[in-house]
C-alpha positions in Angstrom: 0.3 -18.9 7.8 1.2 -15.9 5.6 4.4 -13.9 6.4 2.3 -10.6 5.6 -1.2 -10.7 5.6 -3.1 -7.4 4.9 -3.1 -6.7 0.8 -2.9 -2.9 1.0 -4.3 -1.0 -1.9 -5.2 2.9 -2.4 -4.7 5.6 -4.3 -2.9 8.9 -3.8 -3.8 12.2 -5.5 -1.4 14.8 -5.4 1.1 16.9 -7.5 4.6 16.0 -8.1 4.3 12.8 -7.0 7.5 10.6 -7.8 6.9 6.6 -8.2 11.0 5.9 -7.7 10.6 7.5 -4.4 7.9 6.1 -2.9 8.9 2.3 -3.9 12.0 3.3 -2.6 10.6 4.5 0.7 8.3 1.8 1.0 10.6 -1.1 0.5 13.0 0.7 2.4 10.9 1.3 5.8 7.9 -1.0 5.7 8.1 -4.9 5.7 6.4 -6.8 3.0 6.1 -7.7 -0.5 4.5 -7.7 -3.9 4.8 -3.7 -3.8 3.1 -2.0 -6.8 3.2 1.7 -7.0 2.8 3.0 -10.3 1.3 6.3 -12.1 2.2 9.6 -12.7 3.2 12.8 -10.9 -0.6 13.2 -9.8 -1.8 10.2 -9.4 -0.4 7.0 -7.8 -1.6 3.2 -7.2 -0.2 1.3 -4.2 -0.6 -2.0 -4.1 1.4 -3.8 -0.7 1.1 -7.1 1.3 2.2 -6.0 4.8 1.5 -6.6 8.8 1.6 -3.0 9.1 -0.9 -1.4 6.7 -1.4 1.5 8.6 2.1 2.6 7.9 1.5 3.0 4.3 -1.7 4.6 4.9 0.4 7.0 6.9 3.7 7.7 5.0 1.1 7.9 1.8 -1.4 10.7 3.7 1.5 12.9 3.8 2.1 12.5 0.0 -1.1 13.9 -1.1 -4.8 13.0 -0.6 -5.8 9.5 -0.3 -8.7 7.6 -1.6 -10.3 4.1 -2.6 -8.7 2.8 0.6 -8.9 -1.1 0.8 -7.1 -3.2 3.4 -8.2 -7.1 3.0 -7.1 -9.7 5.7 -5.5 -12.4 3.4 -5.3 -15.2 6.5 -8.9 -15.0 6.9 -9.4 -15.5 2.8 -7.1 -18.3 3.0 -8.6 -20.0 6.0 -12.1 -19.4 3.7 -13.9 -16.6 5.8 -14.7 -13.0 4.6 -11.4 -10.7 4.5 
C-alpha cells in the first residue's frame, strides 16, 4: 500500500510566478512527497505524489492558468491495472 497514491503533474501559466513560494506552500499545506516545482516567473511544472490531488489543482488555479493536467492512480499501477 502506498502512503500517497495519485502522482500529480501540470503546468501553470502565469506572470510573476515564484517557485520558492509555491514549494513552500505546497509542502507546507498539502501532504505528500517527491514535490517538483520548477520554472520561471511564467511558467511552472508541478510534479506531487498526494491523496489529495485536487488540492494542488486548486491552490495552483489560483496562481495562473493551468494545463497538461495529469493525475495517475499509482496503487492501481502497482497492483498491475491501468492508472
Amino acid at each position: 500500500m502506498l502512503e500517497f497514491k495519485f502522482d500529480t503533474q501540470l503546468l501553470i501559466e502565469g506572470s510573476g510566478l515564484d517557485e520558492d513560494v509555491i514549494n513552500e506552500y505546497i509542502t507546507n499545506n498539502i501532504k505528500g512527497d517527491c514535490l517538483l516545482a520548477v520554472g520561471d516567473d511564467e511558467l511552472i511544472k508541478i510534479h506531487y505524489h498526494t491523496n489529495e490531488p485536487w488540492q494542488v489543482l486548486e491552490y495552483c488555479a489560483n496562481l495562473g492558468d493551468i494545463h497538461d493536467i495529469v493525475v495517475e492512480n499509482m496503487q492501481r499501477q502497482a497492483d498491475g491495472l491501468d492508472g
